[in-house]
C-alpha positions as CSV (number, residue, x, y, z in Angstrom):
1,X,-52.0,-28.7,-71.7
2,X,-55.3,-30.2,-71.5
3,X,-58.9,-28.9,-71.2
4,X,-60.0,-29.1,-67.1
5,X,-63.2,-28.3,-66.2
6,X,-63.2,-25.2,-64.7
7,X,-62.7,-25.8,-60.4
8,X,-66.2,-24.4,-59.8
9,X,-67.9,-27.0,-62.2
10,X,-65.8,-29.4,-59.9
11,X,-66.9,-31.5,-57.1
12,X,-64.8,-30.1,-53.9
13,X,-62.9,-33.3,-53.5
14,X,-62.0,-32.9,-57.3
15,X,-60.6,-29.2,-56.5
16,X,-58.9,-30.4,-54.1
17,X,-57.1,-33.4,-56.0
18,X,-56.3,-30.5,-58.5
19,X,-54.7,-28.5,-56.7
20,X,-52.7,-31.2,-54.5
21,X,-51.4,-32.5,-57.7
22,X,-50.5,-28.7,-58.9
23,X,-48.4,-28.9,-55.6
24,X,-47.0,-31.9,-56.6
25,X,-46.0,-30.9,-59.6
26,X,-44.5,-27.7,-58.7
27,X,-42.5,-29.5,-55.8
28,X,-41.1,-31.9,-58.0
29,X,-40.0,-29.5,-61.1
30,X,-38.5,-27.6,-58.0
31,X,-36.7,-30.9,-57.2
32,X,-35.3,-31.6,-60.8
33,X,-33.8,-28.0,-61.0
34,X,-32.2,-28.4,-57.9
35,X,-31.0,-31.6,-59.0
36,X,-29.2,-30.2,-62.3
37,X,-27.9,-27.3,-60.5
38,X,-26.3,-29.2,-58.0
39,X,-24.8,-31.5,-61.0
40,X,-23.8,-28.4,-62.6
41,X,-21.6,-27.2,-60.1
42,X,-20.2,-30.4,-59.2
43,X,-19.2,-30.2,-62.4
44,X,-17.4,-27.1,-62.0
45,X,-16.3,-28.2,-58.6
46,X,-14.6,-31.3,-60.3
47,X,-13.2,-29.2,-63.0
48,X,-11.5,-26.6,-60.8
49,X,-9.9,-29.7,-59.0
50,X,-8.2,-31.0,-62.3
51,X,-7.0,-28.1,-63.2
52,X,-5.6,-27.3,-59.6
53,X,-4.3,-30.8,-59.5
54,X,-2.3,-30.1,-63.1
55,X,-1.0,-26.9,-61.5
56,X,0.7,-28.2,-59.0
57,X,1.1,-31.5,-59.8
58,X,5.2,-31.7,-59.7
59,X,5.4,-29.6,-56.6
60,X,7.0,-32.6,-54.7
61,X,9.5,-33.1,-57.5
62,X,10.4,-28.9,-57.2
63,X,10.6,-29.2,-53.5
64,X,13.4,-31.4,-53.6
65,X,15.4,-30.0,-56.7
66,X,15.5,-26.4,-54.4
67,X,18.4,-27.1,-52.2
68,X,20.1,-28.6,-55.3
69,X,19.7,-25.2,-57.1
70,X,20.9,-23.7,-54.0
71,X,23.9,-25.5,-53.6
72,X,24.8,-24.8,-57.5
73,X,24.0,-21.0,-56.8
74,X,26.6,-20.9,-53.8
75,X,28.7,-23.0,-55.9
76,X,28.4,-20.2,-58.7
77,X,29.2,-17.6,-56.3
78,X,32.1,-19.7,-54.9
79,X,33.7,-20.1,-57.9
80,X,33.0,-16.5,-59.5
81,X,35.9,-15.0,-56.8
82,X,38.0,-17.5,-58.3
83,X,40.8,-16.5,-60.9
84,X,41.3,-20.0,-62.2
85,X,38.4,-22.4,-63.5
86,X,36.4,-19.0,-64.7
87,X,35.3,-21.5,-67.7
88,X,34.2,-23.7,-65.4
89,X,32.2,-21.4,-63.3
90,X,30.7,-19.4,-66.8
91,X,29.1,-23.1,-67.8
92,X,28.0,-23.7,-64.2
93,X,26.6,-19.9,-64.8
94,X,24.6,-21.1,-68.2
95,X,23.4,-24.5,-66.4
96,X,21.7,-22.5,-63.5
97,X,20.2,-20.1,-66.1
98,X,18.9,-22.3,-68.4
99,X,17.3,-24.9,-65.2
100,X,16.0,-22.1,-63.6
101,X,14.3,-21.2,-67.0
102,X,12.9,-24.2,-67.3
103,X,11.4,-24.3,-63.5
104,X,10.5,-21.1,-64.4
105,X,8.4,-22.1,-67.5
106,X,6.6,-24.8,-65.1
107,X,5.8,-21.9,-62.7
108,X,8.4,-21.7,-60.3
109,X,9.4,-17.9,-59.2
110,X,12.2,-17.2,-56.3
111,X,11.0,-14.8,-54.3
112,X,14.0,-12.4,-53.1
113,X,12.0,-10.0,-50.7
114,X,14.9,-7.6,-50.5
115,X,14.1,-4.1,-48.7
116,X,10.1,-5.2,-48.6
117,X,8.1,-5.7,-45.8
118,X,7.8,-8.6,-44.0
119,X,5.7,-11.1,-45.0
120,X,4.7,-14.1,-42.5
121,X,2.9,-15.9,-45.0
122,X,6.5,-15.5,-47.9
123,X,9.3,-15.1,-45.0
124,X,11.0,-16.6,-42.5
125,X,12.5,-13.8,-39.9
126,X,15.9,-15.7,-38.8
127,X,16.8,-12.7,-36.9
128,X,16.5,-9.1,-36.6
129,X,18.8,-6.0,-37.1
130,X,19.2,-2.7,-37.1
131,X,19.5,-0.6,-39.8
132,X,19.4,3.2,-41.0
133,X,18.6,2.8,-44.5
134,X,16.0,0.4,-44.2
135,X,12.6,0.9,-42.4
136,X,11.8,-1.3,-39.6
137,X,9.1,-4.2,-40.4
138,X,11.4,-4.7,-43.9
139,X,13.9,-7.2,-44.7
140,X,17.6,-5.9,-44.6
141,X,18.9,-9.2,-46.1
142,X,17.9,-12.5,-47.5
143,X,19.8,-15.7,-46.5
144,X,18.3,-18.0,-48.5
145,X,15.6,-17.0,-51.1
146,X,12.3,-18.4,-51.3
147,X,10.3,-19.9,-53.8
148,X,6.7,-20.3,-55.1
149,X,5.2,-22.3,-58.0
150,X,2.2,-20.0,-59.3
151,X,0.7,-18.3,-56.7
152,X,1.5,-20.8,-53.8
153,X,4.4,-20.4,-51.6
154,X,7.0,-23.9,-51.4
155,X,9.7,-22.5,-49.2
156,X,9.4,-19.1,-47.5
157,X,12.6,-16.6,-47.9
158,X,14.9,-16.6,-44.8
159,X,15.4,-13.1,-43.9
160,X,17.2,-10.3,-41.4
161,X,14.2,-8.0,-40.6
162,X,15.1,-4.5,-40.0
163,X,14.4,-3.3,-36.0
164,X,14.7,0.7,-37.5
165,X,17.5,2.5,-37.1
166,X,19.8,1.4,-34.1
167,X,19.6,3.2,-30.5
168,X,22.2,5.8,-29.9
C-alpha cells in the first residue's frame, strides 16, 4: 500500500474521491470472486455431467438387448422341463450367466421385487390378487422382472400385487 495523507489533512472533495474509489474497489474484488466461484462450479457442474453421461451412456443399447435376455430366460425355462436337448439347455444356461455377468459389470441389476412392497417408481401392478401369505400393498408374483442400470430404473417389474387375504 501506499502512504495517503491522512482524510482530515484532505480537502473534502479529496475524502470523498477516497472513499468512492474504496467503494470501487471493494465492489469490483466482490465482482472477481463471484466471477471465480461461479467458474468453479460450472466446473463441477460440467464434471458431474461427464461423469453422468459415462454412466449411462449405453442405456439405449441395454434397453433393447432386455427382451432378448428375456426371451433366452423363457427359452431356458422352456427347455429345462425337457428330457432331451438337456445339453443344449445347460450351454443356453452358461450363455445367460455369463451375458448377464457382463451387463451386470456395466451396471445392469434385475430387479425381482418378490414379496416387497409395491413400488410405483420400480413396478408395474398388472393386476391384483388375493393372497393369505402375503400382505396387501406387496407383490405376490413377478411376470416379468425389471431392470436398472446403477441407480436408475430402465424397465419397471410387472407384478400381481397382493389385495390381503381374500373375503370369506
Amino acid at each position: 500500500m501506499t502512504d495517503t495523507p491522512a482524510p482530515e489533512s484532505m480537502p473534502p472533495d479529496a475524502a470523498t474521491r477516497i472513499a468512492e474509489l474504496e467503494g470501487e474497489v471493494a465492489r469490483l474484488r466482490d465482482t472477481v470472486l463471484r466471477g471465480q466461484a461461479d467458474q468453479q462450479n460450472q466446473q463441477r457442474r460440467h464434471q458431474r455431467e461427464r461423469e453422468e453421461l459415462r454412466k449411462y451412456a449405453t442405456t439405449a443399447l441395454l434397453e433393447e438387448l432386455l427382451p432378448s435376455l428375456d426371451a433366452l430366460a423363457l427359452g431356458l425355462a422352456s427347455a429345462q422341463g425337457q428330457s432331451e436337448g438337456r445339453a443344449v439347455a445347460e450351454g443356453f444356461r452358461m450363455a445367460v450367466t455369463q451375458l448377464r455377468a457382463t451387463l451386470a459389470q456395466q451396471g445392469l441389476t434385475e430387479l425381482n421385487p418378490l414379496g416387497q412392497p409395491f413400488a410405483p417408481s420400480h413396478h408395474e401392478a398388472v393386476s391384483q390378487e388375493a393372497s393369505d401369505t402375503v400382505p396387501e400393498g406387496s407383490v405376490t408374483r413377478v411376470a416379468r422382472p425389471g431392470w436398472a442400470l446403477h441407480e436408475r430404473v430402465l424397465r419397471p417389474a410387472a407384478v400381481f400385487v397382493s389385495t390381503g387375504p381374500a373375503a370369506k
